[in-house]
MIRO-218744 format. One record per residue (C-alpha): residue number from 1; residue in three letters; x, y, z. Coordinates in nm, 4 decimals. Layout:
<lodrens>
<NUM,'ala',<X,Y,Z>>
...
</lodrens>
This chain:
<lodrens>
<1,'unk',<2.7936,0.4845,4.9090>>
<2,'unk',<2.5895,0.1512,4.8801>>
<3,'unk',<2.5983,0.0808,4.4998>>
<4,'unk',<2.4426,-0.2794,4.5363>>
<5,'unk',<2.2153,-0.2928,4.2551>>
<6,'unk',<1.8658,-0.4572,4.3669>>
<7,'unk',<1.7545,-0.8195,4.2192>>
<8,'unk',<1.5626,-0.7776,3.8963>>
<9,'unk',<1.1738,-0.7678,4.0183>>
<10,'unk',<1.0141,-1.1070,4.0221>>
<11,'unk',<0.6639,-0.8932,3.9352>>
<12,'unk',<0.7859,-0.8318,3.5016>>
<13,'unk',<0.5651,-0.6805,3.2806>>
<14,'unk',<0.4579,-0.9703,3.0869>>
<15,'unk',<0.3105,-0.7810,2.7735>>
<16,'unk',<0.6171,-0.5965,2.7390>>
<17,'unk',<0.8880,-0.8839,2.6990>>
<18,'unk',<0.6724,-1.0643,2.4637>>
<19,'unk',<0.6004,-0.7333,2.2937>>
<20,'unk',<0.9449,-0.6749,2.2671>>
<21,'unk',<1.0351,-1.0324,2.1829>>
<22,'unk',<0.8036,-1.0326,1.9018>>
<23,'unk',<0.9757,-0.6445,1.7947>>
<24,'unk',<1.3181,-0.8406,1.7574>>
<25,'unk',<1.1826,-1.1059,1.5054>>
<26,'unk',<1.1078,-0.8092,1.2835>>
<27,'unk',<1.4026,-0.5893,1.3533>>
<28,'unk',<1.6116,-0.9325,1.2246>>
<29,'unk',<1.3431,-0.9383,0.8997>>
<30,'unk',<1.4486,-0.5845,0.8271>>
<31,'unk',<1.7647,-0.6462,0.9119>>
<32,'unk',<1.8464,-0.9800,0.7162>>
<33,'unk',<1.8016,-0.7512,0.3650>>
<34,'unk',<2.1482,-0.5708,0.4691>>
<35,'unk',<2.2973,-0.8419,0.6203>>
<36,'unk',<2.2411,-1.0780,0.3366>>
<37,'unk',<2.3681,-0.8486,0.0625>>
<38,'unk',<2.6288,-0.5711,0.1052>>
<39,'unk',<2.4949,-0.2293,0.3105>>
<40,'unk',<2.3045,0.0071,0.0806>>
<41,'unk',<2.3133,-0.2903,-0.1909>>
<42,'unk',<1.9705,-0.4649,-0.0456>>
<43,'unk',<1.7273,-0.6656,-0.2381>>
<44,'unk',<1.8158,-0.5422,-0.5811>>
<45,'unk',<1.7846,-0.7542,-0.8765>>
<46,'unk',<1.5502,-1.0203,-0.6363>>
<47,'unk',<1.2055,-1.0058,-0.8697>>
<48,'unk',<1.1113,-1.3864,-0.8291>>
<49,'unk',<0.7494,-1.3853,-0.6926>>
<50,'unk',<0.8168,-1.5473,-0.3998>>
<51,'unk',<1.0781,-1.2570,-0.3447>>
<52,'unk',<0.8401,-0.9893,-0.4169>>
<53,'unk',<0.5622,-1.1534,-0.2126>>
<54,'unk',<0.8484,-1.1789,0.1129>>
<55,'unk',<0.9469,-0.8007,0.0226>>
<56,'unk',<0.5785,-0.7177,0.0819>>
<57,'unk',<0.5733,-0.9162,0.3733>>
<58,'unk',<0.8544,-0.7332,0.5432>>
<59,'unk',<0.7547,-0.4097,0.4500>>
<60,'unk',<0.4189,-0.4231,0.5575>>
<61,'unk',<0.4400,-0.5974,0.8675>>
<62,'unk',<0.8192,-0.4814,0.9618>>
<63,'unk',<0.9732,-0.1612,0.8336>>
<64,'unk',<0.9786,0.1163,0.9950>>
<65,'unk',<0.7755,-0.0288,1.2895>>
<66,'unk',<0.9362,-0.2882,1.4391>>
<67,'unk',<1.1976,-0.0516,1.5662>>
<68,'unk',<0.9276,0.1826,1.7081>>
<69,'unk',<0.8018,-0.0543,1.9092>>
<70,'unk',<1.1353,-0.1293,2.0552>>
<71,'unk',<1.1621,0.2663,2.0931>>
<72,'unk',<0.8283,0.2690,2.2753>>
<73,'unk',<0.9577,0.0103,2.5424>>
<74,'unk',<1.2095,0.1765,2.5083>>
<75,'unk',<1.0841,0.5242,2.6832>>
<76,'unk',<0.8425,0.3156,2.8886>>
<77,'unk',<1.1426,0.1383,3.0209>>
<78,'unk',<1.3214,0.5189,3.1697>>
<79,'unk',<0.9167,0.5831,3.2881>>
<80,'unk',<0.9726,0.2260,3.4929>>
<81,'unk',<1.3106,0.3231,3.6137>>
<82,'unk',<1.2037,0.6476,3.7456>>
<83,'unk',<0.9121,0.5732,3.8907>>
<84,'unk',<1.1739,0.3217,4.1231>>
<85,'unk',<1.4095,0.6092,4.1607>>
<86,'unk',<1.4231,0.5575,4.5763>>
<87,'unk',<1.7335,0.7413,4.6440>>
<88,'unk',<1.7767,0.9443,4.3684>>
<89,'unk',<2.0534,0.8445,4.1999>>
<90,'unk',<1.9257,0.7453,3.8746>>
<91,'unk',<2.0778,0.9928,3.7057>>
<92,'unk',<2.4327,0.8728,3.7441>>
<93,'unk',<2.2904,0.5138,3.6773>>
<94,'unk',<2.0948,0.5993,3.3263>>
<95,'unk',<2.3984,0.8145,3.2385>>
<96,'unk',<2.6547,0.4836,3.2619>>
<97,'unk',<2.3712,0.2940,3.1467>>
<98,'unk',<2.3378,0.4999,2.7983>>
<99,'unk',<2.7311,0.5423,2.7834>>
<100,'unk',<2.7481,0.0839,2.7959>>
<101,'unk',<2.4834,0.1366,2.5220>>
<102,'unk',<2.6519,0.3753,2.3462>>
<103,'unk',<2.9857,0.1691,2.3673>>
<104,'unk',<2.8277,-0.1369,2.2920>>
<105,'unk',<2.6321,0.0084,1.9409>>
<106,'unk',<2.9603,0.1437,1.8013>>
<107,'unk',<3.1545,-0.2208,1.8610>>
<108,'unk',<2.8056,-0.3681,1.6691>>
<109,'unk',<2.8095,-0.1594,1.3860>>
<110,'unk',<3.2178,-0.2027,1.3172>>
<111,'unk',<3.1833,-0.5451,1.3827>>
<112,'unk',<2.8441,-0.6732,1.3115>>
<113,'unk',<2.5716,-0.4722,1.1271>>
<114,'unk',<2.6315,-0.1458,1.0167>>
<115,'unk',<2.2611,-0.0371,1.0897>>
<116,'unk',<2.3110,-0.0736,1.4747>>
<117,'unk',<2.0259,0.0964,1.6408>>
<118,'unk',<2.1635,0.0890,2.0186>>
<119,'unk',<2.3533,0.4046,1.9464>>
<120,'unk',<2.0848,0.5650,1.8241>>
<121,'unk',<1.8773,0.4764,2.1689>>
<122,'unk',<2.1424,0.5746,2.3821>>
<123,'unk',<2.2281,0.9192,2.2266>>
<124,'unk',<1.8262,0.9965,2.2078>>
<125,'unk',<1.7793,0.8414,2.5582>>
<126,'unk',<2.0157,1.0640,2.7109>>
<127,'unk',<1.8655,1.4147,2.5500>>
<128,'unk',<1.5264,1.2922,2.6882>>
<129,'unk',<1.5928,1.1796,3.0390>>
<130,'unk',<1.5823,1.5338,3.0838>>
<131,'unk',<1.2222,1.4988,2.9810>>
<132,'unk',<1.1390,1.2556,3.2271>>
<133,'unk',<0.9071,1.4382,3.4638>>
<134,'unk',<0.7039,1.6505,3.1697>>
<135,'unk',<0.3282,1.6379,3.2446>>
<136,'unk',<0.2046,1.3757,3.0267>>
<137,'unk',<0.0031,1.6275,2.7992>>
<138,'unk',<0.3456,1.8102,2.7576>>
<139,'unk',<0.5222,1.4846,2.6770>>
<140,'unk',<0.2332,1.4175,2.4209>>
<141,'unk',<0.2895,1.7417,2.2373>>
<142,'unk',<0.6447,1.7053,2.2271>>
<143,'unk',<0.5867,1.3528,2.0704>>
<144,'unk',<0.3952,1.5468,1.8055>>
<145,'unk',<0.6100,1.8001,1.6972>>
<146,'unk',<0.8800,1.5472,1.7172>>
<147,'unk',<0.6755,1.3586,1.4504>>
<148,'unk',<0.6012,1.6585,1.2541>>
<149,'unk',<1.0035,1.7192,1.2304>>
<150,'unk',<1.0314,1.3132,1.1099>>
<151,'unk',<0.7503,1.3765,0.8609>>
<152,'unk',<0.9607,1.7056,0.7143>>
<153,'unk',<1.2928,1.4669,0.6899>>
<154,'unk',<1.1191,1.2047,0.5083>>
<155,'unk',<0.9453,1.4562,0.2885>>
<156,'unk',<1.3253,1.6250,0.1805>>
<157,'unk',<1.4311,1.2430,0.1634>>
<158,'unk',<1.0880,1.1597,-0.0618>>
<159,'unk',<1.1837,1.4416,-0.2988>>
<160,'unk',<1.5483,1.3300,-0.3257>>
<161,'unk',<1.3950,0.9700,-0.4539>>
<162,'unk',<1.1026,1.0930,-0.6557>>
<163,'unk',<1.3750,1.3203,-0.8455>>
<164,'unk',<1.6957,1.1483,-0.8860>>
<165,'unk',<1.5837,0.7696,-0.8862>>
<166,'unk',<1.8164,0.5093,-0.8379>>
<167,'unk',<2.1313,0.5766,-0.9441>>
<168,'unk',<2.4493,0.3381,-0.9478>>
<169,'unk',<2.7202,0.3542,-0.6967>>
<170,'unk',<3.0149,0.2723,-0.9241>>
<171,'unk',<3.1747,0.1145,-0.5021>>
<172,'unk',<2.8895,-0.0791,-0.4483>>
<173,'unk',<3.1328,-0.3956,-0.6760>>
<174,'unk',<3.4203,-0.3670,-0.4398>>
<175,'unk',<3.2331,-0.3088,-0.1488>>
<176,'unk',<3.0100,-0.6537,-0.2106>>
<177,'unk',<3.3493,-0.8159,-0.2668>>
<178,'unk',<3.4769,-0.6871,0.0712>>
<179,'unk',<3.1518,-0.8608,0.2486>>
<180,'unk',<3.2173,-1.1333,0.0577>>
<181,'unk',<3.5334,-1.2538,0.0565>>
<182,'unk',<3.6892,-1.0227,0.3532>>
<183,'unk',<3.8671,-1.1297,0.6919>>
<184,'unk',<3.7188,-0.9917,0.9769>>
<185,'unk',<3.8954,-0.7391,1.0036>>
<186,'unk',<3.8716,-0.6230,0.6844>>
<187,'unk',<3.4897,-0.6770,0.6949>>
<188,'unk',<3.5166,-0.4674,1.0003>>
<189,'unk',<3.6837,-0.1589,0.8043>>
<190,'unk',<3.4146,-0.0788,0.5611>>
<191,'unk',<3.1412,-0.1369,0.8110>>
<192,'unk',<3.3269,0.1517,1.0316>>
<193,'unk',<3.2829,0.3501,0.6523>>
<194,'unk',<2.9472,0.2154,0.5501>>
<195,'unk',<2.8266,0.3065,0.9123>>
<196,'unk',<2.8863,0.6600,0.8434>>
<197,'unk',<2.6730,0.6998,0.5689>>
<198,'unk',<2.4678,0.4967,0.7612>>
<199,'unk',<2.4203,0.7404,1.0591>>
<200,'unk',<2.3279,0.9970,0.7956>>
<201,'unk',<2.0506,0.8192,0.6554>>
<202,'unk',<1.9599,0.6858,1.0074>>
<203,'unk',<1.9397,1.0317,1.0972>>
<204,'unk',<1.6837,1.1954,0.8634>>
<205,'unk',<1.4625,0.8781,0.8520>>
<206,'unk',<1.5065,0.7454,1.2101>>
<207,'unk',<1.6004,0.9954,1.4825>>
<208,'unk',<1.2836,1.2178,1.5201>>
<209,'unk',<1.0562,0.9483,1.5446>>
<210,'unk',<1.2561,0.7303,1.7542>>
<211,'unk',<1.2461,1.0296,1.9711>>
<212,'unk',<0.8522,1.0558,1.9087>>
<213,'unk',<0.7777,0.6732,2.0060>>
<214,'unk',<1.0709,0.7314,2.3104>>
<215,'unk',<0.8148,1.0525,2.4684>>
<216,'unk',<0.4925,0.7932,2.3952>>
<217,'unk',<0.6505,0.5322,2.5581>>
<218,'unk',<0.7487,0.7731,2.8669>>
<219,'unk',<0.3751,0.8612,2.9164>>
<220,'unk',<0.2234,0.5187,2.9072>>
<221,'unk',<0.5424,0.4259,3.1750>>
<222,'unk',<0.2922,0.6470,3.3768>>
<223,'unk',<-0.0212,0.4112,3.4040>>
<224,'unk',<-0.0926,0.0668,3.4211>>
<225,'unk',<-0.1685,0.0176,3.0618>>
<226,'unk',<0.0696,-0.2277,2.9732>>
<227,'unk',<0.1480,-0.3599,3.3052>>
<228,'unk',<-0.2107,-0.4705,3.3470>>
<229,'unk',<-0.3876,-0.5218,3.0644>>
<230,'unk',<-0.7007,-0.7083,3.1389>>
<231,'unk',<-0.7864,-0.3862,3.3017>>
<232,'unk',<-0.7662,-0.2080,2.9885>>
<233,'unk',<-0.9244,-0.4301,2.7364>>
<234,'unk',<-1.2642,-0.2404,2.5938>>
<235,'unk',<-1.0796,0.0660,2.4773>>
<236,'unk',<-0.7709,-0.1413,2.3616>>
<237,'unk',<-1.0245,-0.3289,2.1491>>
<238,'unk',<-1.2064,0.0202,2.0233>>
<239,'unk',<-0.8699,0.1149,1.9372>>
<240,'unk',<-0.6876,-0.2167,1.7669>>
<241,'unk',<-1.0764,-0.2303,1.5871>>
<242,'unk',<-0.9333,0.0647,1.3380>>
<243,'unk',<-0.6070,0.0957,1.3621>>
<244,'unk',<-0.5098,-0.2303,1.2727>>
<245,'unk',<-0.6368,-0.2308,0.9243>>
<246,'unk',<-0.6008,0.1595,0.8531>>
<247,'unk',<-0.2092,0.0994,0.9522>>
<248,'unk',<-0.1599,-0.2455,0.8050>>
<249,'unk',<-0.3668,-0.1741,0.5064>>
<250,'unk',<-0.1920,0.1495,0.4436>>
<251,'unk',<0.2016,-0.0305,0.4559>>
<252,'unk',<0.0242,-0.2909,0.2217>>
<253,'unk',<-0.0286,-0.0733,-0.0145>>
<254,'unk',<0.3045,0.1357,0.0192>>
<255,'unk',<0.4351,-0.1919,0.0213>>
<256,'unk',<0.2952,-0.2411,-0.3757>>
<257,'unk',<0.3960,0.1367,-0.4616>>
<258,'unk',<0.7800,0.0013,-0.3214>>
<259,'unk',<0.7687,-0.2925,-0.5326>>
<260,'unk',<0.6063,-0.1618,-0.8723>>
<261,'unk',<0.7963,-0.2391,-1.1986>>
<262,'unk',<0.9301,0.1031,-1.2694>>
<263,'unk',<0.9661,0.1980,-0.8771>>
<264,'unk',<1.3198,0.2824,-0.8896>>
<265,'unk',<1.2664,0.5779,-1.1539>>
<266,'unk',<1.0155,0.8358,-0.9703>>
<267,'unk',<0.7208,0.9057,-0.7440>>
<268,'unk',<0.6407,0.5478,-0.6649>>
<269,'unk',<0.9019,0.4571,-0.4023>>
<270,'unk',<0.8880,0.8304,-0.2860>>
<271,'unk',<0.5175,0.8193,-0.2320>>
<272,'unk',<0.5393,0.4170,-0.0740>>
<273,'unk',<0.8126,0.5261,0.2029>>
<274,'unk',<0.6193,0.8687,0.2949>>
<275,'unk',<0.3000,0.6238,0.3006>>
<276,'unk',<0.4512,0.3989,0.5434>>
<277,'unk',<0.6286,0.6528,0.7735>>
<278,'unk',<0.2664,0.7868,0.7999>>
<279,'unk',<0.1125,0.4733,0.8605>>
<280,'unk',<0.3838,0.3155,1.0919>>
<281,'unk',<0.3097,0.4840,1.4547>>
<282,'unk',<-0.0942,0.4059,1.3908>>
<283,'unk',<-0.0227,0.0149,1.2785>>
<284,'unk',<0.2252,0.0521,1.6478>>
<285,'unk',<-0.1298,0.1678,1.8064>>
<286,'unk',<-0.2766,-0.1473,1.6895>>
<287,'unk',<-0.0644,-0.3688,1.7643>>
<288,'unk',<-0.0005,-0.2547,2.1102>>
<289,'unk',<-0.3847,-0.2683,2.1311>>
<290,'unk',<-0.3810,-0.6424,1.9830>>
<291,'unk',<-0.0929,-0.7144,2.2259>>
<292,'unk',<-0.3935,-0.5519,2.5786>>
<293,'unk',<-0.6526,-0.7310,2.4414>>
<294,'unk',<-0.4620,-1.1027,2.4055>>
<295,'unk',<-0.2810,-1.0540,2.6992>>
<296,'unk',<-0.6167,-0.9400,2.8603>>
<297,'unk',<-0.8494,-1.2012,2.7600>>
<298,'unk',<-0.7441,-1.4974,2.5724>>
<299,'unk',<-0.6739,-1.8624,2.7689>>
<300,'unk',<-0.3310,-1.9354,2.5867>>
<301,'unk',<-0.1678,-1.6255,2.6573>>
<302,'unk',<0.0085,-1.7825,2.9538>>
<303,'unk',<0.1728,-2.0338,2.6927>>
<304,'unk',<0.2722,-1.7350,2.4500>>
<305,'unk',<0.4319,-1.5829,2.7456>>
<306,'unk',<0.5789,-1.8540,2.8408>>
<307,'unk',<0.7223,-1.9082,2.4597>>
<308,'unk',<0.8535,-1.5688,2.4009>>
<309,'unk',<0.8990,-1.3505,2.7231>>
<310,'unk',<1.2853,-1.4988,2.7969>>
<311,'unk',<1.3974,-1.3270,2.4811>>
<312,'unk',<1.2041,-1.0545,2.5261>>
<313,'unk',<1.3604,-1.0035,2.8488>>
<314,'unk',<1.6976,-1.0581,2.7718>>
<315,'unk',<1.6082,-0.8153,2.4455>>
<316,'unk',<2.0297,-0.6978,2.4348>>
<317,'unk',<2.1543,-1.0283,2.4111>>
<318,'unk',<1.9208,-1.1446,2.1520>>
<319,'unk',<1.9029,-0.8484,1.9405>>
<320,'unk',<2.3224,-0.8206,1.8935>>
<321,'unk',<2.3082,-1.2444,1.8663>>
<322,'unk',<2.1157,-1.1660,1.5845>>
<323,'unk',<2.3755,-0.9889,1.4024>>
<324,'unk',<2.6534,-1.2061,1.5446>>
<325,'unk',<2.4680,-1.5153,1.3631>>
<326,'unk',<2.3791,-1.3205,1.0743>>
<327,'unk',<2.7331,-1.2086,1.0204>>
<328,'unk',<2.9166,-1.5563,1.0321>>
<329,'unk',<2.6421,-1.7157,0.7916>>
<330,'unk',<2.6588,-1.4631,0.5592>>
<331,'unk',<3.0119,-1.2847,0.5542>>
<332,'unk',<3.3322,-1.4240,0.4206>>
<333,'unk',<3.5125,-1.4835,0.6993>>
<334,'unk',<3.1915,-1.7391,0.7786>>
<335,'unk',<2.9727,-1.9192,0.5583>>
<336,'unk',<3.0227,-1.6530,0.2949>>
<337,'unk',<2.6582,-1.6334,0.1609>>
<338,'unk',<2.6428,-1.2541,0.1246>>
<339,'unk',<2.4123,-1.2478,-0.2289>>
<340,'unk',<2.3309,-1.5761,-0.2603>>
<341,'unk',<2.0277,-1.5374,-0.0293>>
<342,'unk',<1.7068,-1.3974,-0.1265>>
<343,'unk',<1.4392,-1.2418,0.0720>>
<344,'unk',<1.2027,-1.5456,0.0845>>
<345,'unk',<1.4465,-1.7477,0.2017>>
<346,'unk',<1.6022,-1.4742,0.4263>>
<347,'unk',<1.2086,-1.4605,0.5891>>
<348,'unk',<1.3165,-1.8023,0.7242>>
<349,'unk',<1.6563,-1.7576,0.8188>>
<350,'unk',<1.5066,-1.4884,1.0266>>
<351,'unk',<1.2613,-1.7047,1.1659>>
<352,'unk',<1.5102,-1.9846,1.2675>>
<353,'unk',<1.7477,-1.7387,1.4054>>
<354,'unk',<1.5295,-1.5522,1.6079>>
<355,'unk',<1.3981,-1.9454,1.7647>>
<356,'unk',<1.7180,-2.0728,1.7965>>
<357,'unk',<1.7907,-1.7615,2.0710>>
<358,'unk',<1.4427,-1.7573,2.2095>>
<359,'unk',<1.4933,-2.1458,2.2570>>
<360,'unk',<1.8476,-2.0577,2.4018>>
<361,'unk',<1.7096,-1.7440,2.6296>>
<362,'unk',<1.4758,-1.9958,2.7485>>
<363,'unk',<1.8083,-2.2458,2.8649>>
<364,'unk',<1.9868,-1.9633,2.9564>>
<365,'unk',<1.7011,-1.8482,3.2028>>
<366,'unk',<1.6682,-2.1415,3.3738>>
<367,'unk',<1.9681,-2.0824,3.5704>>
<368,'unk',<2.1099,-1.7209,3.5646>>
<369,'unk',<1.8607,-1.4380,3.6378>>
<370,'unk',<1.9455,-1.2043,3.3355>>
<371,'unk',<2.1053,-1.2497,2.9813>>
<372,'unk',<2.4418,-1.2388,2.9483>>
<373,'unk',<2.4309,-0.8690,2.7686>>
<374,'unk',<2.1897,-0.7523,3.0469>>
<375,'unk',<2.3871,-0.8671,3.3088>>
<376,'unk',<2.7109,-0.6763,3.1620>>
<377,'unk',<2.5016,-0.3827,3.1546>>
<378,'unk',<2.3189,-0.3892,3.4754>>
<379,'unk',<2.6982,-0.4368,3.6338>>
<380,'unk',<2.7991,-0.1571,3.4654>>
<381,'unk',<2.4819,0.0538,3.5549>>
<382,'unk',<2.5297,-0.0184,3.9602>>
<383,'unk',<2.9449,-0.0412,3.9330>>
<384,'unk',<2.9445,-0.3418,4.0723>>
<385,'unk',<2.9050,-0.6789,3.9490>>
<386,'unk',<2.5524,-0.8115,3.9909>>
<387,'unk',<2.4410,-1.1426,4.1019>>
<388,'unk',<2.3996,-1.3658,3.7805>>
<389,'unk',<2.3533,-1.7398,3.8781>>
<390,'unk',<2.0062,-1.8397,4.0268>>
<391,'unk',<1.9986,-2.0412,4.3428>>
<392,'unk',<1.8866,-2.3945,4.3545>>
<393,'unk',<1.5899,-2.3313,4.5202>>
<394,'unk',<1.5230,-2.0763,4.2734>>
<395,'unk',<1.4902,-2.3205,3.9450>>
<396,'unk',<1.3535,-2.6117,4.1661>>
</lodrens>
């Protein structure tokens, strides 16, 4: 059997590695506030204004979409893969690809972040592939109902909030410590206990609408939507027109519910988070829209692509160098500023992080064909290393 895996196509989709570039700057946003302070600890206590106006920031531009967008790609990425299926085998190939994933989330969340989300994709990715070759209308209604059952866990999860409020966790003082002042290893132990409760949470909140935006991203692997935007541009345009401000505007003001004085003791938080889950896939609409229309019709896209696409397509290695960075600045067995950061200044640590590996995806590029992470993978995928260096000719 000829396992050879094929070069990686010359002919990229250029909206989607800038799309997904621009996906990982705000997973890292949303990422920073449990990375910076202890898991389930977050922003607490962090009322400056310039906190509360970088809070607002990060919930209405970031939370709760950023990783849709990834799931999106995410889906349109298997619709990609199958539509390339030659010989047949991708099933064997997704199904090593998921398990790397799988392996790969579980060593990031007892290592690294405790609110990996490659696990997630792999587990949901695998129950869908058998999904795959759904009609498009089918995979559409399955998307909805999918959404529906998100919309019910966040409503049990709203009620939990709107009646209990925020309560103390009489842990959360040696678990900080642990962060803080920890070796590695001992950092590494309560992420693999924080990461439980995490899955939970990740679970009611996350799963069913990852699995929504997965079946989107499936049907829109079908056309030529994102692969060739200009094409696409007037209805893009019709659609970005309304569903930029009705999603935007709508996580604005969830984002002021979130971040009211007396949020933590009733229906305000409840009602912000149900607001935003609600408002989250159509703000994704318009900013997929945005993303056609630029891409479609504006004279410096070609430099924006340029500026952002190597991260985007090297998406693996930048999204767990993320954490890897965040971890050493901020744990105690690194620079040991867990809770000394705040949000604003966590918006810029994001920012410079997420450079500082474009920047280095760029390097990286210019002489190996993949990221590091994506060529592990794709190895793994094809059982049998892949070609990594580019030729001379190649970055002449």
């Amino acid at each position: 059997m000829n396992t050879t895996p094929p070069a990686p196509s010359a002919d990229r989709h250029q909206l989607v590695d800038v799309l997904r570039s621009v996906a990982l700057l705000g997973i890292l946003v949303v990422n920073l506030e449990f990375l910076a302070s202890a898991p389930f600890l977050g922003w607490e206590g962090r009322d400056a204004w310039w906190d509360l106006a970088a809070r607002w920031v990060g919930i209405t531009f970031f939370q709760l979409k950023s990783y849709l967008v990834f799931a999106v790609l995410f889906g349109y990425g298997l619709a990609i893969m199958a539509s390339r299926d030659r010989d047949g085998r991708l099933g064997g190939r997704y199904a090593r690809r998921m398990a790397v994933l799988a392996v790969l989330g579980a060593l990031h969340a007892a290592f690294f972040f405790v609110g990996d989300i490659l696990f997630t994709y792999a587990v949901i990715g695998s129950l869908l592939f058998a999904v795959r070759h759904w009609a498009t209308a089918r995979l559409l209604r399955l998307a909805g109902w999918l959404f529906g059952i998100a919309t019910a866990l966040v409503g049990l999860v709203c009620l939990v909030i709107a009646a209990g409020g925020a309560t103390d966790d009489p842990g959360q003082a040696a678990r900080t410590a642990v962060y803080a002042d920890g070796t590695f290893l001992e950092v590494a132990a309560q992420r693999v206990e924080d990461t439980l409760i995490a899955l939970v949470f990740g679970g009611l909140l996350q799963w069913a609408s990852i699995a929504s935006a997965f079946c989107v991203g499936l049907a829109l692997g079908r056309g030529d939507l994102l692969a060739h935007p200009a094409r696409h541009v007037a209805r893009a345009r019709r659609v970005m027109r309304w569903a930029l401000p009705v999603g935007f505007g709508a996580c604005g003001v969830a984002g002021v519910l979130t971040l009211a004085a007396d949020a933590r003791d009733g229906w305000l938080p409840a009602a912000g988070l149900m607001i935003q889950h609600l408002a989250a896939p159509v703000a994704v609409a318009g900013v997929l829209a945005l993303g056609i229309v630029i891409a479609g019709t504006r004279s410096w896209w070609p430099r924006a692509h340029a500026a952002t696409a190597a991260g985007g397509a090297a998406s693996l290695s930048v999204y767990l160098g993320e954490s890897v960075i965040a971890s050493l600045v901020f744990n105690g067995y690194g620079l040991g500023l867990v809770g000394d950061v705040g949000p604003a200044l966590a918006l810029l640590f994001a920012l410079a992080i997420w450079g500082a590996l474009e920047w280095g995806m760029r390097a990286w590029r210019a002489h190996f064909r993949q990221g590091p992470m994506e060529w592990l993978l794709r190895s793994a995928t094809y059982l049998r290393w892949a070609p990594l260096r580019r030729a001379a000719a190649q970055r002449s």
